[in-house]
MARBA-3410 file (N, C-alpha, C, O; in Angstrom, 1 decimal):
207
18.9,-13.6,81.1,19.6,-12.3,81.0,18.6,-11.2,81.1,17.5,-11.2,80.5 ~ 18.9,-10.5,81.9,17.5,-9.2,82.0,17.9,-8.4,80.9,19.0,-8.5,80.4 ~ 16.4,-7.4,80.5,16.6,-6.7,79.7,17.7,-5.8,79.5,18.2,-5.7,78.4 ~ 18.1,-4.9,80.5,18.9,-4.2,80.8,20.5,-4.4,80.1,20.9,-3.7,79.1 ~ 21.1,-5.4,80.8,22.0,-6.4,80.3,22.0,-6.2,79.0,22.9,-5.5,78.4
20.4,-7.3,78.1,20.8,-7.6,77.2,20.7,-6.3,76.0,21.2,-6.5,75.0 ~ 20.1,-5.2,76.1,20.4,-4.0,75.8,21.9,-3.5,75.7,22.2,-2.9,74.7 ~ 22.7,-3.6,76.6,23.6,-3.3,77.1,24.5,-3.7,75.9,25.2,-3.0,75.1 ~ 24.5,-4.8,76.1,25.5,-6.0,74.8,24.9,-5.6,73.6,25.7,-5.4,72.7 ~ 23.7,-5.2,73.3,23.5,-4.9,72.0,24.3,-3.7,71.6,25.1,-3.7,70.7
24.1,-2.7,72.2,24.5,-1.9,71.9,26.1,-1.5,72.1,26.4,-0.4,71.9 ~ 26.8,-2.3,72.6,28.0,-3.0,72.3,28.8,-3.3,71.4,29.9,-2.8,71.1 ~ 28.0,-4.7,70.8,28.0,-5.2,69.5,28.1,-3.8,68.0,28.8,-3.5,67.0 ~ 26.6,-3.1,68.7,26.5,-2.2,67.2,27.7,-1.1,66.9,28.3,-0.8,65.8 ~ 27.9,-0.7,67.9,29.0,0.4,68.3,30.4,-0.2,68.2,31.4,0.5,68.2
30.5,-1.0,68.1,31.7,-2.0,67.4,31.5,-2.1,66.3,32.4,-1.7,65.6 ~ 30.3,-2.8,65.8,30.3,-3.1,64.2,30.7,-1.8,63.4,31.6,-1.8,62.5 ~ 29.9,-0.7,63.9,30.1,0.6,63.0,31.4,0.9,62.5,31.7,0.9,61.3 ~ 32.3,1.0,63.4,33.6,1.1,62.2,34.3,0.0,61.7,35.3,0.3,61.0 ~ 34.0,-1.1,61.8,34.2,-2.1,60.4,34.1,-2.0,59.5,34.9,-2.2,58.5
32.4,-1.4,59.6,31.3,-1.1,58.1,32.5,0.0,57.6,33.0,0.2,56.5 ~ 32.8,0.5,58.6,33.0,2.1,57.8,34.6,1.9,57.1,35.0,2.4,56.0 ~ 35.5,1.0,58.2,36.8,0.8,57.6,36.5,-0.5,56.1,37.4,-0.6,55.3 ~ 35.3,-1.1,56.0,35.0,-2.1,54.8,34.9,-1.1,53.7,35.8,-1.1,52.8 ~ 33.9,-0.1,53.7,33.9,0.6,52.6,34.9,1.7,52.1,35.2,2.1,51.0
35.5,1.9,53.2,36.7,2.3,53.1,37.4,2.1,51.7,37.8,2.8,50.7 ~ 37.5,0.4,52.2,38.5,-0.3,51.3,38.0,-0.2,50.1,38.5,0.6,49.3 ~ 36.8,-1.0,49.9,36.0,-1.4,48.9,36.1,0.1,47.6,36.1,0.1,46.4 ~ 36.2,0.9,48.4,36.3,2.4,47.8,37.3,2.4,47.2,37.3,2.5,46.0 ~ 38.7,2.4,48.0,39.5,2.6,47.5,40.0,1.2,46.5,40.8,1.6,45.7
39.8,0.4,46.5,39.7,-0.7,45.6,39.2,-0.7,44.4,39.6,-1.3,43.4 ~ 38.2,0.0,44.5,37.5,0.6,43.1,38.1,1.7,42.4,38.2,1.8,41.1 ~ 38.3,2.5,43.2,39.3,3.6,42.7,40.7,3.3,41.6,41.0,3.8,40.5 ~ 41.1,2.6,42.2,42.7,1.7,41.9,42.3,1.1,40.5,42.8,1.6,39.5 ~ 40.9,-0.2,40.3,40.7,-0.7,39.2,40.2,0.5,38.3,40.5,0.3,37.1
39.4,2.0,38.5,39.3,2.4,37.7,40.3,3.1,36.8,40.1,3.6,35.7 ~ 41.8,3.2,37.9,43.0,4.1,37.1,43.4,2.9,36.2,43.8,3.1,35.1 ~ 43.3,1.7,36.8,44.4,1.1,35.8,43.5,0.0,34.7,43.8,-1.1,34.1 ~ 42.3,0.8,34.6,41.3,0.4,33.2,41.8,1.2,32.2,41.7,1.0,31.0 ~ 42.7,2.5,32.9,43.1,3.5,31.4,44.7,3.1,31.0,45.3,3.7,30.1
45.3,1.9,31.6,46.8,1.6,31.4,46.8,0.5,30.5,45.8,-0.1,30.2 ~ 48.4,0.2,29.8,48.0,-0.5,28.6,49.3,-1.5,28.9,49.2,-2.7,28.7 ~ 50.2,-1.0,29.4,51.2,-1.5,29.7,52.4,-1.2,31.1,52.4,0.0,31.3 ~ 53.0,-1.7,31.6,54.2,-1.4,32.8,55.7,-2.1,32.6,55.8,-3.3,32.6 ~ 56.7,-1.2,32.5,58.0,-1.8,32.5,58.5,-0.9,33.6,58.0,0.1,34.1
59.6,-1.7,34.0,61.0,-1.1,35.0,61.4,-1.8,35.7,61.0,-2.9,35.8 ~ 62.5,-1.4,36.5,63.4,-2.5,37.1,62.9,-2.3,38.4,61.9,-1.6,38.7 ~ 63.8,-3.3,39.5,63.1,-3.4,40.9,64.2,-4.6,41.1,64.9,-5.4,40.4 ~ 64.0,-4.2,42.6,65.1,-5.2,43.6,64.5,-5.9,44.1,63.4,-5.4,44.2 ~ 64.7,-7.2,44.6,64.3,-8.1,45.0,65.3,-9.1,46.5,66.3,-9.6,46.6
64.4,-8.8,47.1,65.2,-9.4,48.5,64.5,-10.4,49.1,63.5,-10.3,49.7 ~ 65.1,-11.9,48.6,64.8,-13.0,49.3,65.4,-13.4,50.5,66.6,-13.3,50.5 ~ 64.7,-13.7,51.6,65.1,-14.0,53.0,64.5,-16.0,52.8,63.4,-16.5,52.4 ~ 65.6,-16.4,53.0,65.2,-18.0,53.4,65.9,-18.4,54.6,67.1,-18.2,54.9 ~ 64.8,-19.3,55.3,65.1,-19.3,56.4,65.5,-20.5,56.5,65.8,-20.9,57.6
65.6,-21.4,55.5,66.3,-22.6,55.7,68.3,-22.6,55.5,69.0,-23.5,55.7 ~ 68.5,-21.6,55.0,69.4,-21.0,54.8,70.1,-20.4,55.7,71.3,-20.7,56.0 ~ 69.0,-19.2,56.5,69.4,-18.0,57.4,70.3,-17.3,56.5,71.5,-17.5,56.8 ~ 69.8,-16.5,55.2,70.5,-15.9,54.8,69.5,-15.2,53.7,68.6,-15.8,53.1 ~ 70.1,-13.7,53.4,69.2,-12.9,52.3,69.7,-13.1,50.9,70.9,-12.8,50.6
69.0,-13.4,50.1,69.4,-13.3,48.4,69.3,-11.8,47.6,68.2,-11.9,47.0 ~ 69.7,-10.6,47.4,69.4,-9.7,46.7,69.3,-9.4,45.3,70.3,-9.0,44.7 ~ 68.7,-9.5,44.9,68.2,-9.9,43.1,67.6,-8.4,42.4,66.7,-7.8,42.9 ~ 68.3,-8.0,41.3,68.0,-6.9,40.3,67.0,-7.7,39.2,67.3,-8.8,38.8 ~ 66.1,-7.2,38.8,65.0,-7.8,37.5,64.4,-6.2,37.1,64.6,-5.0,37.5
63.4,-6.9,36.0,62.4,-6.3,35.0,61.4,-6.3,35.0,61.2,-7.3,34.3 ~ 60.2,-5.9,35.2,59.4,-6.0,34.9,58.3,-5.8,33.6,58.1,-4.7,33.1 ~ 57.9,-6.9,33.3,57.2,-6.8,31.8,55.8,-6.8,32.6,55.4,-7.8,33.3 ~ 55.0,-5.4,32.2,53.5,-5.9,32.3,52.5,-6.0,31.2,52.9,-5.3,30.4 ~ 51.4,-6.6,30.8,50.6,-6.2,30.0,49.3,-6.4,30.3,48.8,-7.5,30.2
48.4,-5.1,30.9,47.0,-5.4,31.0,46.2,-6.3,30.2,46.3,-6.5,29.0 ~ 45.3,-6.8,30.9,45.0,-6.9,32.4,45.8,-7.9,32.9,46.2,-7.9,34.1 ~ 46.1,-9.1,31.8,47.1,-10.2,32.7,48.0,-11.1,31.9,47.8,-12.3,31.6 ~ 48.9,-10.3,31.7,49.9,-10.8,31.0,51.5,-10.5,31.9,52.0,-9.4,31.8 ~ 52.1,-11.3,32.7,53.3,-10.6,32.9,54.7,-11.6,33.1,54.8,-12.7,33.6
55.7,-10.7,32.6,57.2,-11.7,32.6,57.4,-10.7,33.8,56.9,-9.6,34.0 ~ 58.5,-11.6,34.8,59.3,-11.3,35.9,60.9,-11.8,35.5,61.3,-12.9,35.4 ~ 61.5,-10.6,35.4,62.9,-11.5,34.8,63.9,-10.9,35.8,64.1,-9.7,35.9 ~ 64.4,-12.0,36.5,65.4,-11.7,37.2,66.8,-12.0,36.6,67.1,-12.8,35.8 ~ 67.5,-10.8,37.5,69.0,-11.0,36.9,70.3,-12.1,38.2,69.7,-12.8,39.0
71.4,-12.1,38.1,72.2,-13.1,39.2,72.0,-12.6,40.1,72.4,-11.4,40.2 ~ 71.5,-13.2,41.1,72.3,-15.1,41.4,71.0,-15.7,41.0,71.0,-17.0,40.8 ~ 70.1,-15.1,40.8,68.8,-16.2,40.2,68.6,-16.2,38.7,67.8,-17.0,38.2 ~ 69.2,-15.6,38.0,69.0,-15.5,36.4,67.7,-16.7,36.2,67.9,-17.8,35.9 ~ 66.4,-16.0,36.4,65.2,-17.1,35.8,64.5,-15.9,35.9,64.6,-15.0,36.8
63.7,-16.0,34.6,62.3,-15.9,34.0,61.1,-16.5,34.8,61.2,-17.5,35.5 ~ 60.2,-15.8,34.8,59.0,-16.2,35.1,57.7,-15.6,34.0,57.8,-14.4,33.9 ~ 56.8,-16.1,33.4,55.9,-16.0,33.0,54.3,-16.1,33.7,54.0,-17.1,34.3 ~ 53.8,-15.3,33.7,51.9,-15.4,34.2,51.5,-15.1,32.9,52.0,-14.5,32.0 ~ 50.4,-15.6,32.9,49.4,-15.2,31.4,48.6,-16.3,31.7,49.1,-17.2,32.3
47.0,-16.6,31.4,46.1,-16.9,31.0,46.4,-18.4,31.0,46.1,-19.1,32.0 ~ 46.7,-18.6,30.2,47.0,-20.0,30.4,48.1,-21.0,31.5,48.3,-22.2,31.6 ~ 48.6,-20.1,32.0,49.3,-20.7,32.8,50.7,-20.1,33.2,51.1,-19.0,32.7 ~ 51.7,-20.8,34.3,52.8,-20.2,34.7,54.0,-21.3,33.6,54.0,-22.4,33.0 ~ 55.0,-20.1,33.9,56.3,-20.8,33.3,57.2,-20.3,33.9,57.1,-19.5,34.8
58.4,-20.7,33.3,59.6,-20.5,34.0,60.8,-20.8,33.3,60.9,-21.5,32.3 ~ 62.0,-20.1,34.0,62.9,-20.5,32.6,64.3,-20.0,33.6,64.3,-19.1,34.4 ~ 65.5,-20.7,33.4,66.4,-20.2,33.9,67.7,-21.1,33.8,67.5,-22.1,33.0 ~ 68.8,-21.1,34.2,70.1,-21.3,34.0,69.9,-23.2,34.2,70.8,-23.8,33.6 ~ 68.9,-24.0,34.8,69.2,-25.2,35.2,67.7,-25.6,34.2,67.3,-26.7,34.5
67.3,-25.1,33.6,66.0,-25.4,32.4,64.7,-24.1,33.4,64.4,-23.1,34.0 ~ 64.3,-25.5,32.8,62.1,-24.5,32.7,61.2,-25.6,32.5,61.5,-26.8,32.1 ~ 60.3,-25.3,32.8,58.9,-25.3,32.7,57.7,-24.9,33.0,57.7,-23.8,33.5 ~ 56.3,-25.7,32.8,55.2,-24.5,33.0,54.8,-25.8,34.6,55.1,-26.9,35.0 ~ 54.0,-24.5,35.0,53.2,-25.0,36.0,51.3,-25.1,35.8,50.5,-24.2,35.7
51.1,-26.2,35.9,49.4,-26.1,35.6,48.6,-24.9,36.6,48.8,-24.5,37.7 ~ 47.8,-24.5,35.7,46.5,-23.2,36.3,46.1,-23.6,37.6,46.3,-22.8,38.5 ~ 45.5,-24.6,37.7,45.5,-25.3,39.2,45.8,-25.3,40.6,44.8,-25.4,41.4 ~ 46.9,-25.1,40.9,48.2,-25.6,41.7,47.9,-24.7,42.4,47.1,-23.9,42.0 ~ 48.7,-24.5,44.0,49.0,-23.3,44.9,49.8,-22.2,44.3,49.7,-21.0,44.7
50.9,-22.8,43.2,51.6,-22.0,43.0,51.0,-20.7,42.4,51.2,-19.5,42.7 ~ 50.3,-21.4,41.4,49.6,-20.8,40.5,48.5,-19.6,40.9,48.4,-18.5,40.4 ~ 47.8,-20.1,42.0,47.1,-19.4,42.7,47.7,-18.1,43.2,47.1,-17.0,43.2 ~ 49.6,-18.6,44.0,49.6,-17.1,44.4,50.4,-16.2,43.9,50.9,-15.3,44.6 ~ 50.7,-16.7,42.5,51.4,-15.8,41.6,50.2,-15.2,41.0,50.4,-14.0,40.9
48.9,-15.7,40.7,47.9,-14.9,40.9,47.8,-13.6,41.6,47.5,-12.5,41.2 ~ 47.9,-14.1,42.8,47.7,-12.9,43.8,48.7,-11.9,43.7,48.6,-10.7,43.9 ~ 49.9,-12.5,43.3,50.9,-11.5,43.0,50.0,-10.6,41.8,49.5,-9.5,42.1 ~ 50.1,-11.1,41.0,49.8,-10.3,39.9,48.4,-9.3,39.9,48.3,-8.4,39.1 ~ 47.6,-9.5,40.7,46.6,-8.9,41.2,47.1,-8.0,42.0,46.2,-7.1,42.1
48.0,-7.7,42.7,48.8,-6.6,43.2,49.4,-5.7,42.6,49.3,-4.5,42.7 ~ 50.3,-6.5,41.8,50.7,-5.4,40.8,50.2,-4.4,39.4,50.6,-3.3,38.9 ~ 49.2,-5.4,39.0,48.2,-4.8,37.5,47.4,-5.3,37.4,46.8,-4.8,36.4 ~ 46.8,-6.4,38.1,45.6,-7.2,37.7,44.4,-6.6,38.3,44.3,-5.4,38.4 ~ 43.1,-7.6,38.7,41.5,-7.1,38.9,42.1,-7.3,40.8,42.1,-8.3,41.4
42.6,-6.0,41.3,42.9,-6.2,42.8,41.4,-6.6,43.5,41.2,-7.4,44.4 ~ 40.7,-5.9,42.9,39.3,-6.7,43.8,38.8,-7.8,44.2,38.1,-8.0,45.2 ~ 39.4,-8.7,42.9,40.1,-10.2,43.4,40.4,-10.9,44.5,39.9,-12.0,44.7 ~ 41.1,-10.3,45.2,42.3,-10.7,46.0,41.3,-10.5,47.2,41.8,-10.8,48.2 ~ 40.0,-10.0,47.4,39.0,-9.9,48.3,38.5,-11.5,48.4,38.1,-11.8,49.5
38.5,-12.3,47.6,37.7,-14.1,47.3,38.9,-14.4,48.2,38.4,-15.1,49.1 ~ 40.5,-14.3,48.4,40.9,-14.6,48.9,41.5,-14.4,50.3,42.0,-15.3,51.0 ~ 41.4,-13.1,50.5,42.0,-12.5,52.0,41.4,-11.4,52.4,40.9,-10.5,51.7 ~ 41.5,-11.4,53.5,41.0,-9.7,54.0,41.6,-8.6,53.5,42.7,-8.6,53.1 ~ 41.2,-8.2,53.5,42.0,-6.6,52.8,42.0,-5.6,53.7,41.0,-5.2,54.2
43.5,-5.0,54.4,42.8,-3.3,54.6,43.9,-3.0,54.7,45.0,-3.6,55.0 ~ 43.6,-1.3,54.5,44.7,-0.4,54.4,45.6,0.1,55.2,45.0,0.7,56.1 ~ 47.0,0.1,55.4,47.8,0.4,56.2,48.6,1.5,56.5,48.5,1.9,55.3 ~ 49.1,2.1,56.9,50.3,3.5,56.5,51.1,2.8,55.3,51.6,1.8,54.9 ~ 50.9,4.4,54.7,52.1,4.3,53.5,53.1,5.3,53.9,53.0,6.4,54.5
54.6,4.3,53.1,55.5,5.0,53.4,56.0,6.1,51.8,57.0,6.8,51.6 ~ 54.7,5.8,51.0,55.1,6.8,49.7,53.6,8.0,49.4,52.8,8.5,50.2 ~ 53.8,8.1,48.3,52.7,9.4,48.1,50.8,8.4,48.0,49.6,8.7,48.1 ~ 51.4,7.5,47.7,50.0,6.8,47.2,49.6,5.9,48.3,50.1,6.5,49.3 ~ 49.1,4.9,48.6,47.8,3.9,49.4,48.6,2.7,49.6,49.5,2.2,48.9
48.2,2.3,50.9,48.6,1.0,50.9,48.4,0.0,51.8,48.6,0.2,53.0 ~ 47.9,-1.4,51.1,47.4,-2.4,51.3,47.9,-3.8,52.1,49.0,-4.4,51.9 ~ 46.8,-4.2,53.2,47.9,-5.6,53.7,46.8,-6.5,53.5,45.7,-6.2,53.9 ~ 46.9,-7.3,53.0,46.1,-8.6,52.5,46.4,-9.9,53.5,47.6,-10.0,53.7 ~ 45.8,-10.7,54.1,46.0,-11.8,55.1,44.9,-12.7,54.6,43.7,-12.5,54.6
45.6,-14.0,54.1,44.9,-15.1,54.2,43.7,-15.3,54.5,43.6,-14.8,55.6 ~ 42.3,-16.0,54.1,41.0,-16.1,54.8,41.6,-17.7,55.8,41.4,-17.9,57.0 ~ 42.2,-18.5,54.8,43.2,-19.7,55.8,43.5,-19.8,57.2,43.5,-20.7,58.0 ~ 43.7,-18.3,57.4,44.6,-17.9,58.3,45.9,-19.4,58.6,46.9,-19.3,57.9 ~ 46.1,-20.5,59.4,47.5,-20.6,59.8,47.7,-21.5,58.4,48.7,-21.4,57.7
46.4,-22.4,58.1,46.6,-23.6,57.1,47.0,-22.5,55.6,47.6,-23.4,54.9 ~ 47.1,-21.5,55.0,47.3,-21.0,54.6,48.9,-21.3,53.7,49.8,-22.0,54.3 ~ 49.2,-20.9,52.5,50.2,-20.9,52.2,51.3,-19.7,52.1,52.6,-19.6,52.1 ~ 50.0,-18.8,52.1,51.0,-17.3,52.8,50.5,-17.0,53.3,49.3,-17.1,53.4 ~ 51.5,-16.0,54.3,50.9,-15.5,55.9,50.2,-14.3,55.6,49.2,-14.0,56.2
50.8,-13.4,54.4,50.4,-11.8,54.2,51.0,-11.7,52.9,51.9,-12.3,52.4 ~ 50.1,-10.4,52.1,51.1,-9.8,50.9,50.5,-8.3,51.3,49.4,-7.9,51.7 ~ 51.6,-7.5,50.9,51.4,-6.3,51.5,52.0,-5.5,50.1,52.8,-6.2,49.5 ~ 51.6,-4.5,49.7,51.8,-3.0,48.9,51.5,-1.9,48.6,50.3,-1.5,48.6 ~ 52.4,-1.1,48.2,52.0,0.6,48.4,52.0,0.7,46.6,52.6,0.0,45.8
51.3,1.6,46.5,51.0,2.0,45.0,51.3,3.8,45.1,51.2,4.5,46.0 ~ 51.9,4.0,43.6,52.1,5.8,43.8,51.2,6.1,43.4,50.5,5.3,42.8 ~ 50.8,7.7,43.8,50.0,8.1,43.4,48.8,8.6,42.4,47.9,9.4,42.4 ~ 49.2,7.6,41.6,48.3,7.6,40.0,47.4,6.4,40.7,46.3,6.4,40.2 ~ 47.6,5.3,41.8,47.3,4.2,41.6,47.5,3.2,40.7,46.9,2.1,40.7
48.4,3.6,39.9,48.8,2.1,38.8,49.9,1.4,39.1,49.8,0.2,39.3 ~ 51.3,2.3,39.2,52.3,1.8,39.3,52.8,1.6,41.0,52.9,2.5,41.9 ~ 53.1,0.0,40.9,53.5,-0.6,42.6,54.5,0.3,43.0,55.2,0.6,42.0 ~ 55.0,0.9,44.3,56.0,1.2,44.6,57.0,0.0,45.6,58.2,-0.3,45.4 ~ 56.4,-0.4,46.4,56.8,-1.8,47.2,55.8,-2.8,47.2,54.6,-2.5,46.9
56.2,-4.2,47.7,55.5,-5.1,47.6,56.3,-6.2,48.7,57.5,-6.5,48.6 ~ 55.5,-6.7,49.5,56.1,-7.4,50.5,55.1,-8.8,50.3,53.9,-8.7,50.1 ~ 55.9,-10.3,50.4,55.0,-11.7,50.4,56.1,-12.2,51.6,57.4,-12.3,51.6 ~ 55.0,-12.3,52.7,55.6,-13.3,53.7,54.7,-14.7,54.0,53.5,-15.0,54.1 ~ 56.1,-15.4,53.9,55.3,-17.1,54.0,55.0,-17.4,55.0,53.9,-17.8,55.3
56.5,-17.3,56.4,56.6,-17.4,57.4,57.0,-16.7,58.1,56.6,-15.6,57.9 ~ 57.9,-16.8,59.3,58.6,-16.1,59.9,60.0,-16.0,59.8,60.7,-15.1,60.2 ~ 60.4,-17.2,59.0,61.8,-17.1,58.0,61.7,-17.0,57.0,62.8,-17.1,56.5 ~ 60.5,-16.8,55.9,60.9,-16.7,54.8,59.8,-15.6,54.1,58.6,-15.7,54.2 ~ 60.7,-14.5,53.3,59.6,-13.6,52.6,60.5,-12.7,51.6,61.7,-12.7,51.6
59.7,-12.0,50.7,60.6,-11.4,49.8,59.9,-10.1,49.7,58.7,-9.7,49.6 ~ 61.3,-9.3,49.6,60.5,-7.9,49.9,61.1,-7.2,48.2,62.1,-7.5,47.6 ~ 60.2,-6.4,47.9,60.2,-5.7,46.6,59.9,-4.4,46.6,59.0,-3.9,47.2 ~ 61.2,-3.6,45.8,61.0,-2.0,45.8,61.5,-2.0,44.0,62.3,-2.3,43.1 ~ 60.4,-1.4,44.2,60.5,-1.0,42.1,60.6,0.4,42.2,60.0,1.3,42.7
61.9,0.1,41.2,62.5,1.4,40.3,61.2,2.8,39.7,60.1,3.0,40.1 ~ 61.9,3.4,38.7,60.7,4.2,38.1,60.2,3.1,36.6,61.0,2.7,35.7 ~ 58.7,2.9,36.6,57.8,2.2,36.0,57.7,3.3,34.8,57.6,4.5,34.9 ~ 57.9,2.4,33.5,57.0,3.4,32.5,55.9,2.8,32.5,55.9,1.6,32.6 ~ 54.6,3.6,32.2,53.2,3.4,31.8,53.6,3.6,30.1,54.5,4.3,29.6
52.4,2.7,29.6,52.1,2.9,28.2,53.3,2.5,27.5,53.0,2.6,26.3 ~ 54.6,2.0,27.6,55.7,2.3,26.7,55.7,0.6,25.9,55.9,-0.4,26.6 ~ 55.5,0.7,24.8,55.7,-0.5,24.1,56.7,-1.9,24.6,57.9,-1.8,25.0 ~ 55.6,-3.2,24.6,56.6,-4.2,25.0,56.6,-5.2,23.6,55.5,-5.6,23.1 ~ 57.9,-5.7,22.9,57.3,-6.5,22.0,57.0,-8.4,22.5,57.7,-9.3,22.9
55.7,-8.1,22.2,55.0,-9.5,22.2,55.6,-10.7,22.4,55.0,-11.6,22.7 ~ 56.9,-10.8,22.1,57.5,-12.0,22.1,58.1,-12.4,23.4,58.5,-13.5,23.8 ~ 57.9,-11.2,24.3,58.5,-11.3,25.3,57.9,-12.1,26.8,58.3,-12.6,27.8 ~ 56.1,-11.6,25.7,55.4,-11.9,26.6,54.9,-13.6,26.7,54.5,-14.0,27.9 ~ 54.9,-14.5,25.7,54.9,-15.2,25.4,55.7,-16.8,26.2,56.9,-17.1,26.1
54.5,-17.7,26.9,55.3,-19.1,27.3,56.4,-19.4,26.9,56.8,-18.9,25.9 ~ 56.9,-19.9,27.3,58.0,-21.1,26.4,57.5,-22.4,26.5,58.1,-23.3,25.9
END
């Protein structure tokens, strides 16, 4: 390769790299931003809709629930009919609870993992979710930022994408999108969130 040439490609390469770096720190910035609003939050409640698409079905489920949060990582997900089930995240592990029984699921598991990720979306250490997928930011359709996350897996992966907009305090989610496949994903738009408002403990609690 003559010099020329290989000059040529270099500076190719560099002039490409540059806005990577620049859209990386971007993130990374705004990432840090987000964890430092929601070091000052203590708690999150409110309602939100829930729209499951299953493709083994070909058909959408629409679901009303609650959200229980408690920094940094405590959270119930309680849906109302046609799914009436509970869901628990916390520390020790997942649970679950609903009209045909419950149980927990071990810390371990895939499941586990991306109810993790969920929960790192909505209140948890979002900077996290960098160990597991790329991060970067996309148009928002509200006042605050918003994020598309894709698998490092890419196809072997268990989800294809999780995507959300945050308002503009950076604490509270406004939407939240998990797609598995190309038939199956659930899209989330939350109500108005209170910050700070007391949850009692019992609620937050395994079964």
């Amino acid at each position: 390769m003559s010099v020329r040439r290989r000059d040529f490609l270099l500076g190719l390469l560099a002039a490409s790299a540059a806005p990577l770096v620049a859209r990386a720190d971007a993130v990374d910035d705004l990432l840090a931003r987000i964890a430092r609003a929601r070091a000052g939050a203590k708690t999150l409640t409110g309602p939100f809709t829930q729209v499951a698409t299953v493709g083994l079905l070909r058909s959408q489920v629409t679901s009303t629930g609650t959200l229980y949060l408690k920094y940094p990582d405590r959270l119930r997900w309680e849906l109302g009919p046609p799914d009436s089930v509970t869901y628990w995240v916390a520390p020790e592990g997942l649970a679950y609870r609903g009209l045909h029984g419950g149980g927990r699921i071990p810390i371990d598991t895939t499941a586990q993992a991306d109810v993790e990720a969920l929960r790192a979306m909505l209140g948890g250490n979002v900077s996290a979710l960098r160990a597991r997928f790329d991060v970067r930011q996309v148009p928002s359709t509200s006042s605050g930022p918003a994020l598309e996350c894709t698998p490092k897996g890419g196809a072997a992966a268990r989800l294809r994408s999780l995507s959300f907009e945050l308002d503009a305090d950076l604490v509270r989610p406004r939407r939240a999108n998990i797609v598995y496949d190309n038939r199956n994903k659930t899209e989330i738009a939350f109500g108005e969130l209170r910050r700070d408002a007391p949850i009692d403990p019992a609620l937050l609690v395994l079964p």
